[in-house]
C-alpha positions in Angstrom: 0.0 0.0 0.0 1.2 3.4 -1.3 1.7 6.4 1.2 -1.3 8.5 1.2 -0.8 11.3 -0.7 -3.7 13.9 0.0 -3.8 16.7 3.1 -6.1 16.5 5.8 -7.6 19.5 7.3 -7.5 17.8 11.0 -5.4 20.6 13.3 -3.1 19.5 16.3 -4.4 20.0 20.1 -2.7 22.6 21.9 -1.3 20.0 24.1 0.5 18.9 21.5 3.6 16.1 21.8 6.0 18.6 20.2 7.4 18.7 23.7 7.9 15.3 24.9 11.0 13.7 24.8 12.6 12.2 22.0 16.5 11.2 21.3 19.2 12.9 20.4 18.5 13.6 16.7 20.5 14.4 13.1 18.8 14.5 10.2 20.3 14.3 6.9 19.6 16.3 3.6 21.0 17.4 0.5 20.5 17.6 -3.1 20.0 13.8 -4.4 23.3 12.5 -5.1 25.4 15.0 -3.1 26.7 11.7 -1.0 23.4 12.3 1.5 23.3 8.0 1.5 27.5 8.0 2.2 27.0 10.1 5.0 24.4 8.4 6.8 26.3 5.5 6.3 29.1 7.2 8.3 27.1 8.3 11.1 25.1 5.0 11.2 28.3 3.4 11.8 28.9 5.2 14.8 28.9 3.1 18.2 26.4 5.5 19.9 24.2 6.0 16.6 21.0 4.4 15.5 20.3 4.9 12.2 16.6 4.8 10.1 16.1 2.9 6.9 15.0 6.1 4.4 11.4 6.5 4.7 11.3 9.8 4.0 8.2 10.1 6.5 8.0 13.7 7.4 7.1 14.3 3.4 5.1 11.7 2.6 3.3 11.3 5.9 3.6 14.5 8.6 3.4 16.5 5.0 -0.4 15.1 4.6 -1.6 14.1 7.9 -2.3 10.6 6.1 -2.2 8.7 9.1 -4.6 11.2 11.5 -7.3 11.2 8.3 -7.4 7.1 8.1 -7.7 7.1 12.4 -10.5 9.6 11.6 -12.1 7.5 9.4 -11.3 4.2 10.1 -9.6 3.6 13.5 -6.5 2.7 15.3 -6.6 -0.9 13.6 -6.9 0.6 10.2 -4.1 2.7 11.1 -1.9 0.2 12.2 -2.5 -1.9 9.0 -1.6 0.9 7.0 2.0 0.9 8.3 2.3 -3.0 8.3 1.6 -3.3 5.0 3.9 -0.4 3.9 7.4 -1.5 2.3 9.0 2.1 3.7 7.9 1.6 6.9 8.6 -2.1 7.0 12.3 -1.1 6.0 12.4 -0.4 9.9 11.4 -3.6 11.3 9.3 -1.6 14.0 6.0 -3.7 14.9 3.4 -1.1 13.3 0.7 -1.7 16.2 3.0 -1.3 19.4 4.1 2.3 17.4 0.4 3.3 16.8 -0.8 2.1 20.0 2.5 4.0 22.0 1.6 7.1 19.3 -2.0 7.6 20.3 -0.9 7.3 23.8 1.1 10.8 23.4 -2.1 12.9 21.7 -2.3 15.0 19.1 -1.7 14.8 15.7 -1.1 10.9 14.8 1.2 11.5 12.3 3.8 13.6 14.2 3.2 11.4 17.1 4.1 8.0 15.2 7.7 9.3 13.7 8.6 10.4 17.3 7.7 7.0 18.7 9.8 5.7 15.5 12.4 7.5 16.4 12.1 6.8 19.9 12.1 3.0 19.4 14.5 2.5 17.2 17.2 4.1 19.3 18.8 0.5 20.3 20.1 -0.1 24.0 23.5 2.1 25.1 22.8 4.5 22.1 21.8 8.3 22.7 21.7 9.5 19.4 19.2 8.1 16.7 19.5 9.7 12.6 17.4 10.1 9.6 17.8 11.0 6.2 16.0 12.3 3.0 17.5 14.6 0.9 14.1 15.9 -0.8 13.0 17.3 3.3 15.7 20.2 2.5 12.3 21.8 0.7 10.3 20.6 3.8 12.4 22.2 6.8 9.9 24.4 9.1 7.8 21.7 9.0 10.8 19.7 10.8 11.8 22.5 12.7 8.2 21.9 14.2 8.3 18.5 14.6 11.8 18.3 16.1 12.5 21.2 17.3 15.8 20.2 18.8 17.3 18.2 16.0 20.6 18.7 14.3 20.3 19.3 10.6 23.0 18.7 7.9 23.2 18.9 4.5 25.7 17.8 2.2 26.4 19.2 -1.1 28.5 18.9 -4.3 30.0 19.8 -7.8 26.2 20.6 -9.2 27.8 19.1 -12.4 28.6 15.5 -10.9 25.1 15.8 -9.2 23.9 16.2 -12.8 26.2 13.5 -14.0 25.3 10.8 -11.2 21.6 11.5 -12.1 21.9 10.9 -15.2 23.0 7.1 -14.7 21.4 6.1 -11.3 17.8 4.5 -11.9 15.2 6.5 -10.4 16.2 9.7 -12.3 17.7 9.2 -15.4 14.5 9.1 -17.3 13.7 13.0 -16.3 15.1 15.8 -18.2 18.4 17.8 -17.5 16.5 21.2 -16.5 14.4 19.3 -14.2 18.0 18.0 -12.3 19.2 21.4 -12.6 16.3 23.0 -11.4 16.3 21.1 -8.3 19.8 21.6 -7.5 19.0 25.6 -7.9 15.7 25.4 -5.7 17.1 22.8 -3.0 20.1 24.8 -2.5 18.9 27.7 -2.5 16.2 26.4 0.4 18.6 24.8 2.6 21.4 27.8 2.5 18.6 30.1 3.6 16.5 28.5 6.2 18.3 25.9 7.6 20.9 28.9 9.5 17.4 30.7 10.1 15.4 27.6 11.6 18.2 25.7 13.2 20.6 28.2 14.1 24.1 26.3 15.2 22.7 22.8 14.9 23.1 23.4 11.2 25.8 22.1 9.5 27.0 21.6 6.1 29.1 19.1 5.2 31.0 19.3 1.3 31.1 16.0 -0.4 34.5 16.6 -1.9 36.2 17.4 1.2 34.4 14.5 3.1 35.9 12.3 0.6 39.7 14.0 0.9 39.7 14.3 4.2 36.8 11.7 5.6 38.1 11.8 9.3 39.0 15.7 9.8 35.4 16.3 8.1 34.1 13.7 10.6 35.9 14.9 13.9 34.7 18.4 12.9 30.9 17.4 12.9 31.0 15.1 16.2 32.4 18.0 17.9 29.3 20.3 16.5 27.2 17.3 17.7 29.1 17.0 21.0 29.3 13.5 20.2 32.7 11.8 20.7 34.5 10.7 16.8 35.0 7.5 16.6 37.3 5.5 13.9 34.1 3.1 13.4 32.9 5.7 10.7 35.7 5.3 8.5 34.3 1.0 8.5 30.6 2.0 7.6 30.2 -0.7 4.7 28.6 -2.8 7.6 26.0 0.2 8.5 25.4 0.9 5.0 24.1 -3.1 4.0 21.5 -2.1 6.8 20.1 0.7 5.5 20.4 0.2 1.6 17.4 -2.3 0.3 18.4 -4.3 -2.6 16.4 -2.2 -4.8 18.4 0.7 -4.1 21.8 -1.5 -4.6 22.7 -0.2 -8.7 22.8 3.6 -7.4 23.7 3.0 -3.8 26.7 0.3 -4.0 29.1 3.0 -3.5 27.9 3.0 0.5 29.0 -0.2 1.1 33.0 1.4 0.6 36.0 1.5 0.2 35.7 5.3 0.1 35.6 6.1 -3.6 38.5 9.3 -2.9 38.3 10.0 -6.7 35.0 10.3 -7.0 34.9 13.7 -8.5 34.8 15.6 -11.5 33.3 13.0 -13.6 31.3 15.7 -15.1 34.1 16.3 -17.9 33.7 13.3 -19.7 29.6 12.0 -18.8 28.1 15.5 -19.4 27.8 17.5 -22.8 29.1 20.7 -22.9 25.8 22.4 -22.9 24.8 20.7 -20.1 28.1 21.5 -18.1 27.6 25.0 -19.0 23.6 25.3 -18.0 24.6 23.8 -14.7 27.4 26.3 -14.2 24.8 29.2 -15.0 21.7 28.1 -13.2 24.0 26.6 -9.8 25.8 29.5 -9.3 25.4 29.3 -5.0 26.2 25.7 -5.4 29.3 26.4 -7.4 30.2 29.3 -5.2 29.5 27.6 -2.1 31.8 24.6 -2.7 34.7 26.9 -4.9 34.1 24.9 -7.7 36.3 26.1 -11.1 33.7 26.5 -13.8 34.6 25.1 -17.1 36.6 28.1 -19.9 34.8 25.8 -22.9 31.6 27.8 -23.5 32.7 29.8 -26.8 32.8 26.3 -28.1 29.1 26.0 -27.9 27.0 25.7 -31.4 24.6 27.8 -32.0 22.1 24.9 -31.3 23.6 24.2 -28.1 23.4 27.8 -27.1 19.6 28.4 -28.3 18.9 24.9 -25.5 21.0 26.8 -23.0 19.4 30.2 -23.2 15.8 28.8 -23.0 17.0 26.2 -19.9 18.0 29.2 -18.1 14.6 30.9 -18.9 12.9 27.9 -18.0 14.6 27.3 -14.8 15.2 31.2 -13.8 11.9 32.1 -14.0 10.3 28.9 -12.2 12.4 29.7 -9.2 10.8 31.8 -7.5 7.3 30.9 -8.6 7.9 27.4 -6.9 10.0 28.3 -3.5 7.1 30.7 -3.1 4.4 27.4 -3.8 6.5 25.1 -1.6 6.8 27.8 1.4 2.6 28.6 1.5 2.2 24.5 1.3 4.6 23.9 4.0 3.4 26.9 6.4 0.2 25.6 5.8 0.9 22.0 7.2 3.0 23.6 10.3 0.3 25.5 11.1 -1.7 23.0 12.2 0.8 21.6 14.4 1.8 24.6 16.4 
């Protein structure tokens, strides 16, 4: 059974659970392939860490109140078969009635309630910290900010251009077009530079993929000591934590996870991407580029007059839908946490 997909127009009781306790929390996200699965793995492998399966719940469940609409209409039971029967949620091994039953326990809105007790349960014996990941919740971040208001955010990013160039090849996005990459890299960027400083203040990090992979354990000893979590060597041996958390659908654009660290895995832009596409990326990512130092590419005079006609009206295209849709994603979003404050 699919996640439900529609909002619900149920509101959250003042005596909400935003308050209750929940773990020590770091959530990862990122443009999709910035290395958002590589460091989870890291983290995951962390003696002190417990680490979710992506389920991406805050966007496909908090986002639509899914769960509070089906209790609404159906019951508790209903609810619980929902989640049973859902592959992300089985990813987590959770039994989906003792979460419902535990969720319902804390009040208000069901949804918010059942990723806390996730969260909550799935922190194993002798570990304080527990971690999540989805890069797509960089465009969902108030919402949570409201529903963890004490979590650690980071969010990895890299060379727009080998973002372009992995998508391109892994399976669940190379059948979209080139401006819709682009695009997101623009918007996702743009979104996480902005609020997550605003929204999480100094437990908001960022984390660039090129150095992590240069440097893995001065990159590594820097963020424990933002999380005031001890570094451990064990995250340098994360092929273990990563087998855990990658399903063997996700294996062809994942296997890099399971290690060695893939130190030269950078700048495969020159030779997967045209030169078009290299130089729409360069022009549409310009934060990206400027937050990483990246060296753009002295080839664009070489562009045919074809190539430059595509590039001209993918920058229109992607310029212009910029600010129409971080506008559109800000009202939806606002809207949801709304209801939950």
């Amino acid at each position: 059974m699919a996640w439900c997909g529609r909002q619900s127009h149920f509101s959250l009781p003042k005596d909400n659970i935003l308050h209750q306790m929940t773990p020590k929390t770091v959530f990862i996200v990122g443009v999709g392939r910035s290395g958002t699965s590589l460091m989870q793995s890291m983290i995951a492998a962390h003696p002190r860490v417990s680490y979710l399966p992506e389920t991406a719940f805050i966007r496909r469940m908090v986002f639509s109140s899914c769960l509070q609409s089906i209790l609404k209409k159906h019951g508790e039971k209903v609810v619980s078969k929902t989640l049973a029967q859902n592959n992300y949620f089985v990813r987590t091994g959770l039994d989906a009635s003792k979460v419902v039953a535990r969720a319902s326990a804390r009040g208000g809105l069901l949804d918010v309630a059942v990723y806390r007790e996730m969260l909550t349960l799935y922190t194993a014996k002798n570990k304080t910290w527990v971690g999540d990941k989805d890069p797509r919740a960089v465009e969902f971040l108030p919402l949570l900010a409201a529903v963890l208001p004490d979590v650690h955010l980071i969010q990895v990013y890299r060379d727009p251009r080998d973002v372009l160039a992995s998508k391109k090849k892994a399976a669940w996005s190379r059948k979209s077009h080139v401006w819709k990459h682009i695009f997101a890299n623009r918007v996702q960027i743009a979104i996480g530079s902005r609020l997550g400083p605003e929204l999480f203040g100094k437990k908001y990090h960022e984390i660039c993929y090129e150095e992590l992979l240069a440097e893995p354990e001065k990159v590594l000893s820097r963020l424990c000591r933002n999380l005031a979590l001890e570094y451990d060597h064990s995250m340098l041996s994360f092929g273990d934590a990563a087998r855990k958390l990658v399903t063997d659908q996700e294996m062809s654009w994942k296997k890099e996870t399971l290690g060695p660290l893939l130190t030269e895995n950078r700048e495969k832009w020159k030779t997967d991407l045209r030169l078009r596409e290299v130089v729409l990326s360069e022009l549409c990512c310009g934060e990206a580029m400027a937050k990483g130092g990246y060296a753009r590419d002295q080839r664009n005079h070489r562009l045919s007059l074809k190539d430059r006609l595509w590039v001209l009206f993918g920058w229109l295209v992607i310029v212009m839908g910029t600010w129409p849709y971080m506008k559109y994603r800000h009202f939806r979003v606002r809207r949801v946490c709304r209801r939950i404050e």
